[in-house]
N, C-alpha and C positions, 0 to 999 in steps of 0.2 A: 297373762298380764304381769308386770310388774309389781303391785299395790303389794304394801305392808300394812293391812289394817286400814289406816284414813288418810293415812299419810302420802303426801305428795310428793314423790321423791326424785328432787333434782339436783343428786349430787352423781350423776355416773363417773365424773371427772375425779373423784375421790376414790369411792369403792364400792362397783355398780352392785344390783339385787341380780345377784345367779339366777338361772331358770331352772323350771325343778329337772329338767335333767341331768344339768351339771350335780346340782344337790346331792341325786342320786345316785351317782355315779361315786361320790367322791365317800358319802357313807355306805353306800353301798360295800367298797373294797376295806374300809375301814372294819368295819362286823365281819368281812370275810377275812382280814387279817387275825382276826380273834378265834377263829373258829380255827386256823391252819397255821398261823404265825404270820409275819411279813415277808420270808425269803418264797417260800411257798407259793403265797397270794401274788407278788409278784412274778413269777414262773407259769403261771396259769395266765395272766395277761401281756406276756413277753408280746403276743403278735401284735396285740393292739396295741402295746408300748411304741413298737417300729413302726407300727402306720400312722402314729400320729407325725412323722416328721413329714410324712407325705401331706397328711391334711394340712400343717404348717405352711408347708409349701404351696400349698394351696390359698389358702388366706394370702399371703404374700408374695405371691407369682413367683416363687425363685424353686430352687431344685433341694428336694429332701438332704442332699448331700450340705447343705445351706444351712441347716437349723441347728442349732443346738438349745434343750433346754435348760431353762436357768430358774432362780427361784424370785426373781425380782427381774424389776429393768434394771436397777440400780446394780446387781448382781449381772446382767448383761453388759452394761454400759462402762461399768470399770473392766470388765475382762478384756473388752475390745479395747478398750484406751489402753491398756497399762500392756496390752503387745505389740504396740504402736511405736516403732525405735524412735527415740529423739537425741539429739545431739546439744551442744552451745551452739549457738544461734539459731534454732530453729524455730520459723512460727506456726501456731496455733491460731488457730483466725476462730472466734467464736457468734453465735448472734447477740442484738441488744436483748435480749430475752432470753439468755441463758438462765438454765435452772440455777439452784445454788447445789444439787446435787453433784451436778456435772462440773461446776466453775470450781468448787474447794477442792477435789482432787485434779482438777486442770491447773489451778495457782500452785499448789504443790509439788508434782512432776516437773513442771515449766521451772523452777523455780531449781530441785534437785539436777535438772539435767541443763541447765543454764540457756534453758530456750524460751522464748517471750511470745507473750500470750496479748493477741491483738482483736477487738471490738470492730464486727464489720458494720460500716453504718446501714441506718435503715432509710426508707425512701416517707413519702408521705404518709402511706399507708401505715407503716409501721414494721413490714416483712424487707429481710435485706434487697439493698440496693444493688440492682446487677450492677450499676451502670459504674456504681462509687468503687466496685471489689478491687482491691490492689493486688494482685499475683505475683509470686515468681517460685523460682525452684527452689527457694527456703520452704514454704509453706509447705509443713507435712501433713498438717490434720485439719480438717474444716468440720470443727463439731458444731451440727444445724438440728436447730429444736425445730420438728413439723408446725407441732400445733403447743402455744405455750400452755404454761397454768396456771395465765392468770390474764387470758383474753382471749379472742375470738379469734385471731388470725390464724391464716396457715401459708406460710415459709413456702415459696416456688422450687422443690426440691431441684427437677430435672434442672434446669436452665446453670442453678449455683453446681451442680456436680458438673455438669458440662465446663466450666469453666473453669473447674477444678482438675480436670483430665489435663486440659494444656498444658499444667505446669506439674501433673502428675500428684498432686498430693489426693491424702484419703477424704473421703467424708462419711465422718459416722452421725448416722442419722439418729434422734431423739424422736422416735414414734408412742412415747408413753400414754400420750394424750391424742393419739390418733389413730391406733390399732383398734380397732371396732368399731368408728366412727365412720372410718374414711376409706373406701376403697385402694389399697397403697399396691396392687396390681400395676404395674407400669410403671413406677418410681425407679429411677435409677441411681445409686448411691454403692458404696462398698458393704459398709457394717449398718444394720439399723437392731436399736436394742428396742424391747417392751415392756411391760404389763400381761398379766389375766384379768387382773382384779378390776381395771375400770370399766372403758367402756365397750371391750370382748364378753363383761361379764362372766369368767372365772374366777375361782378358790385366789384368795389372797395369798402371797406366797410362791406365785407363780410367774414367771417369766416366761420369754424366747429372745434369743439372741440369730441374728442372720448376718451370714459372713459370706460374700460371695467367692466364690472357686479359684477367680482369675485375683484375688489380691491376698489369698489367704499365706501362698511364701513370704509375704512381705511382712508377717505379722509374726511378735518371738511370743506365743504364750506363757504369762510369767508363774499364774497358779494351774500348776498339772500334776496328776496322780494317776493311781492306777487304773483308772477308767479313760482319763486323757492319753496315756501310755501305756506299753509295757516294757517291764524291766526284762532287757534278753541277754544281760549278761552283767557279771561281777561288777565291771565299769562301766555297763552301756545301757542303751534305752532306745527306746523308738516312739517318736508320738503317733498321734493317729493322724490319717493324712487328708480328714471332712473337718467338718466345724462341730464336730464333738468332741473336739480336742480341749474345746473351750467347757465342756462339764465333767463337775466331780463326779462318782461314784455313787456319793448318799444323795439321797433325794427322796423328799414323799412320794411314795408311787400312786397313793390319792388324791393329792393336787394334781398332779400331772395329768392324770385319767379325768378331770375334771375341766383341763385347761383344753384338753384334748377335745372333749364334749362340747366345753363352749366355742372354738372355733368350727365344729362342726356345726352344731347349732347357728352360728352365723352367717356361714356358708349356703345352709341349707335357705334362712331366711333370705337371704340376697346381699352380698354387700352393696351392689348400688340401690337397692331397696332400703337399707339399710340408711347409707349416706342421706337419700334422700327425704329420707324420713325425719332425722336429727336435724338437716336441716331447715324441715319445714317446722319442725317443734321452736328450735332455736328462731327462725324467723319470728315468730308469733309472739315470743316470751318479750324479745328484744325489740320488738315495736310498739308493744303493751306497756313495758315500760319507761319510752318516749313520753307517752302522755301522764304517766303519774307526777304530781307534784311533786318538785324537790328530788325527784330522781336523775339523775346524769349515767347513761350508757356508757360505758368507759373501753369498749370493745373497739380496738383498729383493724387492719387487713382489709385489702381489697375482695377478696375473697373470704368468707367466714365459717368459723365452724360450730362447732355444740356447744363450746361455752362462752357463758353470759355473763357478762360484771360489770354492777354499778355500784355508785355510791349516795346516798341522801346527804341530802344538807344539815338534816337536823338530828341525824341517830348512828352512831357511830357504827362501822362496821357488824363489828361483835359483836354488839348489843342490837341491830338487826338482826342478824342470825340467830341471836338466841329468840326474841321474840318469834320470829317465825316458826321455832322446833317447837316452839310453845301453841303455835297454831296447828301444830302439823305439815307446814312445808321445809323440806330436808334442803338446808343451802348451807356452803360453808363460808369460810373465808381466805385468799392470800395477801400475807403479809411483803411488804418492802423486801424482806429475807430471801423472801422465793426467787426472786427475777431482782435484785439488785439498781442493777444498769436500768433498766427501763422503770422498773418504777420509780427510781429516783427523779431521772429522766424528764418522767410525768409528774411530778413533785404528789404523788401519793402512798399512801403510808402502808392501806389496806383497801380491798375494795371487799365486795360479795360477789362468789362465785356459784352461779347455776348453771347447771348443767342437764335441760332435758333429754333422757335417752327417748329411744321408737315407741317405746310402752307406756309410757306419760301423755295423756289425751288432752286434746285439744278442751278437754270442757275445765280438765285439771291447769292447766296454765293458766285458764281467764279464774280461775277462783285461786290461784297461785300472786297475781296481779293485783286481785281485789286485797289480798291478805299481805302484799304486799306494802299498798296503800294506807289501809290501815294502822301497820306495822309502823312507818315510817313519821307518821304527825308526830 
């Protein structure tokens, strides 16, 4: 189980509770760096270093030669953007639900390379509009958030990348908030960046980055070292010719053995067991909260995922969340800062976001509900 003590913890979308495997894994190589050093301890899990890019690849149906790991999405998400050539006039098509991780170095490139950065509409639901999408051979990059972080929907990957082939530009996919949640086997897209930390359930600190084979000439990597390359001569160099061209050299080798662990762990429990599961928790939380007084569901998409956000009439955001951490149920909150465009959009400032992962039981969200009710008079 999940459980910290009494706490009800519905923040996977933050920074999910590890399973003691990962745990052990990750202190486990830590003590054994102490006993031998870190180049050592490293060298003794060299095999299981290389098969985790298989297990990666496994998690996300693409080919080990695909992975590179990172120590963040955020950390994956700029490497694949910033080797992304852009020109004057080039567009960048983004969603109304763009992070603000993603949009302040998209407004700034756009901005350095004199290329303009355009808002794709959303349909009712609130996931882009195929039908609105404007294409042409300017557009080099469609960066699409799966699942936002600050509502319930999930973005129709295949359909927007498909319509993105026609006029050949990239789409680097935003899987932060969807990598453990969501079965992403079958999605087709170029670049998709991650997380460990949320809802995979790994060491904070941990990323994956997936670059697919057939677009990786199209991309210049701008941060490369001597693990991205070798130096073969006085004025010359060679990068590597996988998507590990996209990681440096240093790295925790205990996160990584950790990240390693939790998508195995994931794996083993079922990713469509998995989805399934999230989304019967998420159903339950988000209809429970229908009927609380003074509560308003704030979640769009035709299709929905693990996270939940509302807002009450009478207790502000953050002063809900606190009271709740005060009961013992673990929620947090996004600010207007986060998502920009659409919360403005929505003319809200903050909502509360819960997020039940598979471990979170059915008996814990109706007493999650009641504490919520209470919370909110």
């Amino acid at each position: 189980m999940g459980r910290v003590s009494d706490l009800i913890f519905l923040d996977s979308a933050g920074s999910s509770i590890p399973p003691a495997p990962v745990v052990d894994e990750v202190i486990g190589h830590l003590r054994r760096e102490t006993e031998i050093g870190g180049y050592r301890a490293a060298a003794e899990r060299r095999d299981d270093l290389e098969a985790g890019y298989g297990v990666l690849a496994d998690l996300f149906g693409c080919q080990p030669s695909e992975v590179a790991f990172t120590d963040s999405a955020t950390r994956s998400w700029l490497a694949a953007f910033d080797a992304v050539p852009l020109e004057a006039g080039d567009r960048i098509l983004v969603t109304e639900v763009e992070y603000a991780g993603n949009a302040i170095p998209v407004l700034r490139r756009a901005a350095e390379a004199g290329a303009v950065v355009e808002v794709m509409p959303s349909d009712i639901h609130g996931q882009v509009d195929l039908g609105a999408l404007d294409l042409d051979n300017r557009v080099k990059l469609i960066s699409l958030v799966h699942v936002p972080t600050n509502g319930g929907l999930i973005n129709p990957v295949n359909d927007i990348t498909a319509a993105a082939r026609e006029v050949g530009a990239l789409v680097l996919l935003d899987a932060c908030q969807s990598t453990g949640q969501l079965d992403l086997r079958g999605l087709d897209y170029d670049m998709l960046a991650c997380t460990g930390r949320k809802w995979l359930r790994g060491p904070r600190g941990t990323g994956a980055l997936v670059v697919r084979d057939e677009v990786r000439e199209r991309l210049t990597p701008r941060l490369v070292d001597l693990h991205s390359g070798e130096w073969t001569g006085p004025q010359e160099f060679r990068l590597r010719s996988d998507a590990r061209v996209f990681e440096l050299w240093e790295c925790s080798i205990a996160d990584r053995l950790g990240m390693i662990a939790a998508a195995r762990y994931a794996l083993d429990k079922g990713l469509d067991v998995i989805e399934a599961e999230v989304a019967d928790r998420a159903k339950r939380l988000r209809e429970g909260l229908r009927s609380v007084p003074g509560i308003t569901v704030r979640d769009l998409g035709e299709r929905q995922s693990g996270i939940v956000t509302f807002t009450s009439e009478r207790v502000p955001a953050m002063e809900l969340k606190d009271r709740l951490w005060q009961q013992d149920v673990a929620v947090t909150v996004s600010q207007r800062g986060s998502t920009l465009i659409d919360m403005s959009k929505r003319g809200l400032d903050e909502v509360v976001r819960a997020s039940p992962h598979y471990f979170v039981t059915h008996e814990e969200i109706d007493q999650a509900l009641q504490r919520i009710s209470s919370s909110a008079r």
